[in-house]
C-alpha positions as CSV (number, residue, x, y, z in Angstrom):
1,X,73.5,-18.9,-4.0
2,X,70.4,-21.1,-3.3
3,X,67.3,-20.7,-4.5
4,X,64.9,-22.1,-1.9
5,X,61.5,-22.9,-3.0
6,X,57.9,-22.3,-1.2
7,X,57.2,-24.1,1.4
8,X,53.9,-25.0,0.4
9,X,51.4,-24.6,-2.6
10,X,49.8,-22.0,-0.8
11,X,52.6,-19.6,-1.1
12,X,52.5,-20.4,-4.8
13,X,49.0,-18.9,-4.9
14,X,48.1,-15.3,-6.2
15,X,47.3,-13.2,-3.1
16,X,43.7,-12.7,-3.7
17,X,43.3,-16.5,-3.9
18,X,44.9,-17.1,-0.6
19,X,42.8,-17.6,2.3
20,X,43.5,-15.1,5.0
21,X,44.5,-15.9,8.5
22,X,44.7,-12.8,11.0
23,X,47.8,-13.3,13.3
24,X,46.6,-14.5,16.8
25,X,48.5,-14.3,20.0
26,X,47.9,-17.5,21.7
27,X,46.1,-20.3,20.3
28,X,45.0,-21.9,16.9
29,X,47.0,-20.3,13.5
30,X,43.6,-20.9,12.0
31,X,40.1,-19.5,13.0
32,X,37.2,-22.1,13.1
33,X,35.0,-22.3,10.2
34,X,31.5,-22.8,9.8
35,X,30.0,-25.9,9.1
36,X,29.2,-25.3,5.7
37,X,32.7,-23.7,5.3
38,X,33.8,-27.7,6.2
39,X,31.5,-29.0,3.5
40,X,28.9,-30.4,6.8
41,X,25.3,-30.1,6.3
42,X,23.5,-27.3,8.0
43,X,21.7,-28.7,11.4
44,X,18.3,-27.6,11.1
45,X,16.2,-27.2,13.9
46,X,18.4,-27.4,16.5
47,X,19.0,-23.3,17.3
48,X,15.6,-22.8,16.3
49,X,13.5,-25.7,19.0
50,X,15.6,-23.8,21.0
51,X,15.1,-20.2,20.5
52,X,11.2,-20.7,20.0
53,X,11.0,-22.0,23.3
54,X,13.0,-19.3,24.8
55,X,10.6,-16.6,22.5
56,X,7.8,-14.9,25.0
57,X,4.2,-15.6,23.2
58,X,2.1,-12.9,22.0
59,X,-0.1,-12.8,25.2
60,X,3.5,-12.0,27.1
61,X,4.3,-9.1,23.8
62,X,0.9,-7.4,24.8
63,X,1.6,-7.3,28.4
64,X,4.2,-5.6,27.8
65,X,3.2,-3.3,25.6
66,X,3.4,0.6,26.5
67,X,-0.6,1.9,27.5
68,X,-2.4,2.5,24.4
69,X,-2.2,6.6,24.6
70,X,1.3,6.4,23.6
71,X,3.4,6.8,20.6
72,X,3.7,3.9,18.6
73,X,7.4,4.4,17.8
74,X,8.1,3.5,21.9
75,X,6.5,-0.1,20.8
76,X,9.0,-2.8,20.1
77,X,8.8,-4.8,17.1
78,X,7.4,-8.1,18.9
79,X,5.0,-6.0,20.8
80,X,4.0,-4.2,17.6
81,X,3.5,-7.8,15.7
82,X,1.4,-9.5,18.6
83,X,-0.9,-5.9,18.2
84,X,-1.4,-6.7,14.8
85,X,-2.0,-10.1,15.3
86,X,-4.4,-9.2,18.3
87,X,-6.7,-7.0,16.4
88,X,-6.8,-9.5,13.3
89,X,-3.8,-9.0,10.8
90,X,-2.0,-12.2,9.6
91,X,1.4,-11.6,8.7
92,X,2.8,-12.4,4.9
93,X,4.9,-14.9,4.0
94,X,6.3,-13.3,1.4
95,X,7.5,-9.9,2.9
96,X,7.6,-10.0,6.8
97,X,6.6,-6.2,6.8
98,X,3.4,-6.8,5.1
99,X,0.2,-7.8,7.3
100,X,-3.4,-8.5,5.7
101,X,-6.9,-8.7,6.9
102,X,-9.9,-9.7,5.6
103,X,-13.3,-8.8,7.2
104,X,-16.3,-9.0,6.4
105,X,-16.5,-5.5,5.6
106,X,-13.5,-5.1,3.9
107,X,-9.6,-6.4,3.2
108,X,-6.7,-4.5,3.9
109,X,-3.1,-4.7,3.1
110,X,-0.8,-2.9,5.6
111,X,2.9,-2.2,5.8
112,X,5.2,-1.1,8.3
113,X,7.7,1.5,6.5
114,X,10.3,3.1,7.8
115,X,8.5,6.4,8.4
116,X,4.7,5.5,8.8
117,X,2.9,2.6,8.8
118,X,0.6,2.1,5.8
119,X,-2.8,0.8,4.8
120,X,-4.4,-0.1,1.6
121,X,-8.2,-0.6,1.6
122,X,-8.7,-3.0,-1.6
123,X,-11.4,-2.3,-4.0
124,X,-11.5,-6.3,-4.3
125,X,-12.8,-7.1,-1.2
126,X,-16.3,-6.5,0.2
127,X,-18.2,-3.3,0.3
128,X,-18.5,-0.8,-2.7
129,X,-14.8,0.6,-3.1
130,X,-14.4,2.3,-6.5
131,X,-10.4,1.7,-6.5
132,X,-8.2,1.0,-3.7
133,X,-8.2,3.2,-1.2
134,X,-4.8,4.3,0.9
135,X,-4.0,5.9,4.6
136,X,-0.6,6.6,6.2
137,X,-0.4,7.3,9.8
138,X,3.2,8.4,11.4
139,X,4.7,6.2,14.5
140,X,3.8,9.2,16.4
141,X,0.0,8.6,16.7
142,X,-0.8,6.5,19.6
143,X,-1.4,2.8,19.1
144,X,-5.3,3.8,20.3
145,X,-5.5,6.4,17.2
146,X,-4.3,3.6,15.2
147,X,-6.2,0.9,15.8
148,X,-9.5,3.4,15.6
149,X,-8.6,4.5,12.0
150,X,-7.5,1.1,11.1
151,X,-10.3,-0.6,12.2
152,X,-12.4,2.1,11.2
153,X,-12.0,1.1,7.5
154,X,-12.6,3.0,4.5
C-alpha cells in the first residue's frame, strides 16, 4: 500500500486558507485578478479622464430636469445636484449628501436623507437667529415649493 503525497503545497493548506477557484467550463482554471490582487499599483486617472468626459455637465442635468411643478422624488440624483448647485449650494467634501450655502442673509446646511430633504438655518451666520433653526420638506413637494421655502430662509 502506497501512500502518495499532495501534489502541491496548496493541498497541504487548511481549507479556509486556500484560495478558491470556481470550476469553469472552457477556459483559464484561474479567474483574473485585480491589479492590486497582483501586487501592481492602482492606475489613477485613467477610468476617471475618461468617465468625466463622458459625464453630461450641469447645464445638460437641468435640461433634463422634470418641469418644476413636479415631485422631487421623479428627479435623478445628477439633476437634483446640478439644482442645488444652480440655485447656490456647494456640495461637502466631507459627506457627499451634505450641501451648504452661505448668503448674505443667512448660511444653511442641507442634507438629502432618505425620506426628506433637510435644512438647517445656522444661528452663526448672518441675521439675528437665536439657535439654529431646522425645516424638512418630503420628496413629494415640487422642486418649485422647494426652492421657495429654501430660499425663503428662516
Amino acid at each position: 500500500m502506497s501512500m502518495a503525497g499532495p501534489t502541491s503545497l496548496r493541498a497541504l493548506a487548511p481549507p479556509a486558507l486556500r484560495p478558491y477557484y470556481p470550476l469553469r467550463t472552457s477556459g483559464s482554471a484561474r479567474p483574473s485578478l485585480s491589479r492590486a490582487a497582483r501586487g501592481l499599483p492602482r492606475r489613477r486617472g485613467v477610468a476617471l479622464a475618461a468617465s468625466a468626459a463622458a459625464r453630461p455637465s450641469d447645464a445638460e442635468w437641468l435640461e433634463r430636469l422634470p418641469e418644476k411643478k413636479k415631485p422631487l422624488y421623479t428627479h435623478s440624483l445628477p439633476g437634483i445636484e446640478a439644482w442645488l448647485r444652480s440655485i447656490g449650494f456647494a456640495q461637502s467634501r466631507e459627506d457627499r449628501a451634505v450641501w451648504v450655502a452661505e448668503t448674505p442673509l443667512w448660511h444653511a446646511r442641507l442634507s438629502l436623507d432618505v425620506t426628506d430633504l433637510h435644512i438647517r438655518y445656522l444661528k452663526s451666520g448672518p441675521g439675528n437667529l437665536e439657535k439654529d433653526m431646522e425645516r424638512r420638506f418630503s420628496y413629494a413637494l415640487s422642486r418649485e415649493d422647494i426652492e421657495n421655502a429654501i430660499l425663503g430662509g428662516p
